[in-house]
C-alpha positions in Angstrom: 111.0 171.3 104.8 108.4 168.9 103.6 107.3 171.6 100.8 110.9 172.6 99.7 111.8 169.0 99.1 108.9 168.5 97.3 110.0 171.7 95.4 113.0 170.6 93.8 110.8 168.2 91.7 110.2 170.7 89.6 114.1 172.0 88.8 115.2 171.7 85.7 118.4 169.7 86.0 116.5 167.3 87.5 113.5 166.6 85.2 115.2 166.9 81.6 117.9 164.6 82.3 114.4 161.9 83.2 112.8 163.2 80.4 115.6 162.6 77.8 116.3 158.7 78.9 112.7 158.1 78.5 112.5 160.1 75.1 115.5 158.2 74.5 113.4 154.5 74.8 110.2 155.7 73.0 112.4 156.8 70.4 114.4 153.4 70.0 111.3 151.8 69.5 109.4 151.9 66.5 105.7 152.3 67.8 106.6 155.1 70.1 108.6 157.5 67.6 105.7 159.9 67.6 105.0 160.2 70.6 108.5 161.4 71.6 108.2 163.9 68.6 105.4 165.3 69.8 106.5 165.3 73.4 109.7 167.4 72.5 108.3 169.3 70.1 105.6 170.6 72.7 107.8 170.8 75.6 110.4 172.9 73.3 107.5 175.4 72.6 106.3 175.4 75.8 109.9 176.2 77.8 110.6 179.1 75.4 106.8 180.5 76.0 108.0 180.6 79.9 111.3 181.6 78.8 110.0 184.4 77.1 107.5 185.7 80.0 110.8 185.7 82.4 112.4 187.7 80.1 109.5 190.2 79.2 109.3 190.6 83.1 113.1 191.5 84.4 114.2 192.9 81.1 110.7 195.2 80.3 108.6 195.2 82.9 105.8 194.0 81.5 103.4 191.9 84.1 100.3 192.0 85.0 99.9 193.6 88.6 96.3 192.9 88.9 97.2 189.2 89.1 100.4 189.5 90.6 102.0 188.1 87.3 105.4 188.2 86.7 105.9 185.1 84.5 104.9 181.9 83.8 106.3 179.5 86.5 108.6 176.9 85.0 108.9 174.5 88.2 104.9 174.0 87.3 105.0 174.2 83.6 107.8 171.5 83.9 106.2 169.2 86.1 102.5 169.0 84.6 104.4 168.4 81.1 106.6 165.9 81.9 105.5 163.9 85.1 101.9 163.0 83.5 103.2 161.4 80.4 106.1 160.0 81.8 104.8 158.2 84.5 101.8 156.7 82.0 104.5 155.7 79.7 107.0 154.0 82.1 105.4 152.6 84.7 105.0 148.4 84.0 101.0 148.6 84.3 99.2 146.2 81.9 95.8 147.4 82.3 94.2 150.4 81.5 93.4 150.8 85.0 96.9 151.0 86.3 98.2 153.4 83.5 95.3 155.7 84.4 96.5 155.4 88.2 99.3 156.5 86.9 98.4 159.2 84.8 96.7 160.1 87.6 99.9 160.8 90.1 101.4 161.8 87.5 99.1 165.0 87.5 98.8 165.3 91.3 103.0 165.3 91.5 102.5 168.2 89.0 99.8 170.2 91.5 101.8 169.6 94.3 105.0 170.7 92.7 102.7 173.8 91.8 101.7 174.6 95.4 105.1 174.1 96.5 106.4 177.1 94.6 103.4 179.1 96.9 104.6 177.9 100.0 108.0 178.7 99.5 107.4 182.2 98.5 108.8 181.7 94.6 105.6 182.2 93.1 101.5 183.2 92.8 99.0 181.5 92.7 98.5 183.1 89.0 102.1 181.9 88.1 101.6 178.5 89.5 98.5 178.4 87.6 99.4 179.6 83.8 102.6 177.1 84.2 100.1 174.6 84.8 98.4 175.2 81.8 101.0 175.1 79.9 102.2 172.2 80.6 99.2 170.6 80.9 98.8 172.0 77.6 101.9 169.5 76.3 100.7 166.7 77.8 96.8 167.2 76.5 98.9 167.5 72.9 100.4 164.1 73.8 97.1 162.3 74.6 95.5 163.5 71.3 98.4 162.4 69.2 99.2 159.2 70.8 95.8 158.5 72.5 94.3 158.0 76.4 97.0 156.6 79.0 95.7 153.1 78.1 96.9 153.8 74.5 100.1 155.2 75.4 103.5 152.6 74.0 104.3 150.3 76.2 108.2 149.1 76.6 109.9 145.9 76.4 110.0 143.9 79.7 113.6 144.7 80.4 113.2 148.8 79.3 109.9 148.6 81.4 112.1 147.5 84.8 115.3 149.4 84.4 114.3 152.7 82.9 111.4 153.1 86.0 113.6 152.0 88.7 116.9 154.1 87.1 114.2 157.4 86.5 112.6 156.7 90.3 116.4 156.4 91.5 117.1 159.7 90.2 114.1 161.5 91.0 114.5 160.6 94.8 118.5 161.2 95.7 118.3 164.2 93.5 116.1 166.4 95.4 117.5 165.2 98.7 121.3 165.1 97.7 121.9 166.7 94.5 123.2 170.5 94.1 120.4 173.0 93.5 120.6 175.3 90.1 119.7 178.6 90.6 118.2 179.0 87.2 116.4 182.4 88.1 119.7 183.9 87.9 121.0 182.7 84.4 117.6 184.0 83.3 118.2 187.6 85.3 121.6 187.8 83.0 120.2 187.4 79.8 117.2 189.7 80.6 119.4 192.7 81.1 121.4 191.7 78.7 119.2 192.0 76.2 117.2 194.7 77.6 120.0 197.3 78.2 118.6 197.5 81.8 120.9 198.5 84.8 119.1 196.5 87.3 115.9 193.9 87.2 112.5 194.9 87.7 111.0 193.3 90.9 107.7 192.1 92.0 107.6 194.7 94.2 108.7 197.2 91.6 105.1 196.2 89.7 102.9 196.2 93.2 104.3 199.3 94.4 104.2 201.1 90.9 100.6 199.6 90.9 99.5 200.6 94.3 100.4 204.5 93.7 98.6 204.3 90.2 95.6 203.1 91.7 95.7 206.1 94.4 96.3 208.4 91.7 93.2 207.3 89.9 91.4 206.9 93.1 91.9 210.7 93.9 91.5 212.2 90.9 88.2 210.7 90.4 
């Protein structure tokens, strides 16, 4: 229970819609215009990268069986990219050290979201850890363009009450109460769409498929 709770942390529907209020206030304020840029900007690059190994996966087969890789996991890639810097850029600390603190649980939420997607069976530890590298990718991006958590733009004192407690709000009845997306499946359609294929290929399409070619070489040697 404990790890599929912690799970939906790392859905979509519930992470842009955080994501976009708090782009939303960096972006109304002057000092804070490029960091949003460059948030977006990486984040856009970095779903379509995970997009794309979905979709190179169920619509061509093409993983890598040695790693059990089948795509880049987006629950992780999602969290590490957005909970690091958002957390560092919302939460009302004044001092370096309490915007590193939060920086900090900001990257931790991201691992455990990571290990979550183990535990419940949706990914390897290879998928956990490319999406974590890509999205700890964006936020590194962030940090050199806008500068260490201590740098980051701080908000007003009413946008540095509201938009925590409404983003904290959300992020906690969500997971508990809100509907779950099945996203895998949306991504499954456009996969054989595009690829012509009659059915997806499977995890256990690429392990068996590797498993006999390994025998094959094994004999023949």
């Amino acid at each position: 229970m404990f790890w599929h709770l912690i799970t939906r942390l790392g859905e979509v529907q519930i992470l842009l819609p955080a994501a976009m209020l708090a782009a939303w206030v960096l972006v109304a304020r002057r000092d804070s215009r490029r960091t949003a840029g460059v948030w977006l900007c990486c984040l856009g690059m970095a779903i379509a990268l995970t997009l794309a190994s979905k979709l190179a996966f169920i619509g061509w087969g093409l993983g890598l069986p040695a790693f059990n890789f089948s795509g880049v996991s987006g629950h992780a890639m999602m969290s590490a990219a957005l909970y690091p810097v958002l957390l560092a850029t919302l939460v009302p600390a004044r001092s370096a050290a309490g915007r590193w603190a939060a920086f900090g649980f900001g990257v931790v939420l991201a691992i455990l979201v990571g290990v979550s997607r183990v535990h419940v069976g949706a990914h390897s530890w290879s998928e956990v850890i490319a999406g974590l590298a890509v999205g700890g990718a964006v936020t590194a991006l962030v940090l050199a363009a806008q500068g260490l958590p201590r740098g980051l733009p701080r908000l007003s004192m009413a946008a540095s009450v509201a938009v925590p407690l409404a983003i904290a709000v959300w992020l906690t009845l969500m997971p508990a109460f809100g509907p779950a997306f099945n996203s895998h499946s949306v991504v499954t359609h456009w996969s054989l769409r595009l690829s012509g294929r009659p059915a997806p290929y499977t995890r256990s399409e690429m392990l068996r498929e590797y498993r006999q070619r390994a025998a094959q070489e094994a004999g023949s040697a």
